[in-house]
C-alpha positions in Angstrom: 66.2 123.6 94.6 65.0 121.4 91.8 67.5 118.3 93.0 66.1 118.5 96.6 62.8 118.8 95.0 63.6 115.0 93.5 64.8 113.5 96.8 68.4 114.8 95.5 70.6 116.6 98.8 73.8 118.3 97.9 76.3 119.0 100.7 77.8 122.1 99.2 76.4 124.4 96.4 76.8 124.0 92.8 78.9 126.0 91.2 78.0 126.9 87.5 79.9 128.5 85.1 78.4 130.7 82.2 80.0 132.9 79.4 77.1 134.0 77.9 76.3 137.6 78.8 72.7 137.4 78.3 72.0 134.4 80.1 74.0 135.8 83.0 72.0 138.7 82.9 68.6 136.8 83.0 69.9 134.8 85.6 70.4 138.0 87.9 67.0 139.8 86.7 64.7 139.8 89.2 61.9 140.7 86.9 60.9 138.8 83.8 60.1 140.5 80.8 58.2 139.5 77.4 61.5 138.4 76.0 61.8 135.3 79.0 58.0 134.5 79.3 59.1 131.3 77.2 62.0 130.4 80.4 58.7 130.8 82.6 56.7 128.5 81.2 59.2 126.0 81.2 59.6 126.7 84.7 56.1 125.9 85.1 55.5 123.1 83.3 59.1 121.2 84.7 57.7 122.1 88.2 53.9 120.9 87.3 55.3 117.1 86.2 57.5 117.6 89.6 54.4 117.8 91.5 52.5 115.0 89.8 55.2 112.4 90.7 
């Protein structure tokens, strides 16, 4: 989503490869907890200077 978001098209999807357990987990969590409000924020502030462009 974020490369489209920057005029970015991809023809097939990324893949991405992870061995960390915990960030596979976080990935797959629907709901965000205390312990990834900081991963939010960042979310927020990366899509807020997105926007402004």
């Amino acid at each position: 989503i974020l490369l489209a978001d920057i005029g970015i098209e991809m023809e097939e999807k990324m893949k991405m490869y992870c061995d960390n357990k915990s960030a596979f987990n976080l990935a797959n969590n629907l709901v965000l907890h205390d312990r990834t409000k900081h991963v939010e924020i960042d979310r927020h502030f990366i899509r807020e200077r997105i926007d402004s462009k």
